[in-house]
C-alpha positions in Angstrom: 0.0 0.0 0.0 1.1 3.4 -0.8 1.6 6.2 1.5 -1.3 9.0 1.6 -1.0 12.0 -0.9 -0.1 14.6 1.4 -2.8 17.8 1.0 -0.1 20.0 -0.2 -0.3 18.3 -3.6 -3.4 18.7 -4.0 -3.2 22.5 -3.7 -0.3 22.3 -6.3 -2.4 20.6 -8.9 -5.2 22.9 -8.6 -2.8 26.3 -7.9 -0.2 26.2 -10.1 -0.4 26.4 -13.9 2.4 23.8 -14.9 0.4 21.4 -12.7 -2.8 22.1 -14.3 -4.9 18.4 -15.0 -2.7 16.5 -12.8 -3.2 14.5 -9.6 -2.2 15.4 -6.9 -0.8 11.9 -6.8 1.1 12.7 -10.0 2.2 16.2 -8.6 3.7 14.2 -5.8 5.8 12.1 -8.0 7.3 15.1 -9.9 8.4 16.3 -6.2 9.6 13.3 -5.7 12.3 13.5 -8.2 12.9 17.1 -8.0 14.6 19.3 -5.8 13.1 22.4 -3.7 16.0 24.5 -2.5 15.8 28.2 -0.5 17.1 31.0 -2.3 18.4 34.1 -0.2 17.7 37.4 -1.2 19.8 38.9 -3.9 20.8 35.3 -5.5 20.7 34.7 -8.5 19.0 31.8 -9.9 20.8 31.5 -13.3 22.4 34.6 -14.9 21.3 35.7 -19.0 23.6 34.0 -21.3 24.2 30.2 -19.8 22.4 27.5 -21.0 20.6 25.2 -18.3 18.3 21.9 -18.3 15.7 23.0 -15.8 13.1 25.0 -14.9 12.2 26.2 -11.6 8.6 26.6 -10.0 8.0 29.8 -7.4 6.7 27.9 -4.1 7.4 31.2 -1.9 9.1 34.2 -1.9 9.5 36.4 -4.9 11.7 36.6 -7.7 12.7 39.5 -10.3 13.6 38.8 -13.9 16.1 41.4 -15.1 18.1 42.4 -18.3 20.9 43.9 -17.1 20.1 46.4 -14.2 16.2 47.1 -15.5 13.8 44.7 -13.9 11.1 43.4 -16.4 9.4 41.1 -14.1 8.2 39.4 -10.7 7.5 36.4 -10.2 5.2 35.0 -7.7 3.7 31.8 -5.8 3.0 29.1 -9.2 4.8 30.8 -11.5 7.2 29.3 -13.5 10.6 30.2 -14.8 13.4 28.6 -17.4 11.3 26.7 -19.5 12.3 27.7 -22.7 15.6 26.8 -21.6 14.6 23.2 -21.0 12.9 22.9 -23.7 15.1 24.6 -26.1 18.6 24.0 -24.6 19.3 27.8 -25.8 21.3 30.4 -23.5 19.2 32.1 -21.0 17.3 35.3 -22.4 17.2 37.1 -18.4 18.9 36.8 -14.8 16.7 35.7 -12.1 17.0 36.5 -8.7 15.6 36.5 -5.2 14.0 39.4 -4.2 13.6 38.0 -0.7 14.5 34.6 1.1 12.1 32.4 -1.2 11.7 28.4 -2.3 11.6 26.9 -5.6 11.3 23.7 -7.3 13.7 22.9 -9.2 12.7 20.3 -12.5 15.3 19.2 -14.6 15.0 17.5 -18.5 15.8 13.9 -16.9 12.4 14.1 -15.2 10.7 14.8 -18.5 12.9 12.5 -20.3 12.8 9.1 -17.7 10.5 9.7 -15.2 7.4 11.1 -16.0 4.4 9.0 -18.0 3.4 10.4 -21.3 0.0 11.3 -20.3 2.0 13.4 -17.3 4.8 15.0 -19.4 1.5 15.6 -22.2 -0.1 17.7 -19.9 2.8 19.1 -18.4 4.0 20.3 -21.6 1.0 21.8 -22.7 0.7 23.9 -19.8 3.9 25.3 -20.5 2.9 25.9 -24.1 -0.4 27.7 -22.6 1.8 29.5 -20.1 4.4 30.7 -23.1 1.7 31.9 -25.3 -0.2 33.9 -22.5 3.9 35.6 -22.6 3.7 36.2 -26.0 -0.1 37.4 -26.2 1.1 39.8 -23.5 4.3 41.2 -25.0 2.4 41.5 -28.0 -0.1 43.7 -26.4 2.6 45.9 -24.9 4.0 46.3 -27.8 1.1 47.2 -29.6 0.5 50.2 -26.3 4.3 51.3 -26.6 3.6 51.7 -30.6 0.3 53.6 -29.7 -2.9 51.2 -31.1 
């Protein structure tokens, strides 16, 4: 018999948009072969320019996405950072760092790759292809309000 889901999972799979149409059972696997590290304020994640194999989910704390010295973002409880860089093994287009002591998970391409079931890494991929194009609709917009439409 296997242990009890705890309730924390279940609040993942219903909070947090990579998560989206899993279990919580299934949510409890992916933490199970991922790591969730503190980050102290003012560390930096990963820096623009490197090339990494994971992506990292905001559990607590805040984190700012910066180009250079001009902050372009904050990231939050569920959301999600890196992913492109998993996906397309390219060099990093931002720095992250911690704005405050905060916890991420951190999900590497081995997960995806070994460990997941299809019908899990399915649904986790589309969620990050949902997540991506909410980006893009959005930079599209503010492009569109910088040009003046």
């Amino acid at each position: 018999m296997s242990a009890p889901t705890e309730p924390r999972y279940a609040t993942l799979a219903r909070s947090v948009d990579i998560f989206k149409g899993l279990s919580p059972e299934d949510v409890q696997k992916i933490f199970n072969h991922g790591i969730t590290m503190n980050v102290q304020k003012g560390q930096a994640v990963f820096e623009k320019g490197t090339v990494g194999n994971q992506m990292f989910v905001v559990l607590g704390g805040s984190f700012g996405v910066f180009d250079g010295t001009k902050q372009l973002a904050t990231l939050r409880m569920g959301d999600t950072f890196g992913e492109m860089s998993l996906l397309l093994s390219e060099p990093r287009s931002a720095t992250v760092k911690a704005l405050e002591l905060s916890l991420i998970f951190v999900l590497d391409d081995r997960v995806f790759q070994k460990l997941l079931t299809k019908r899990v890494a399915v649904q986790m991929l589309m969620n990050i292809s949902r997540m991506l194009a909410k980006r893009l609709n959005n930079a599209n917009r503010t492009i569109r309000e910088m040009e003046g439409r």
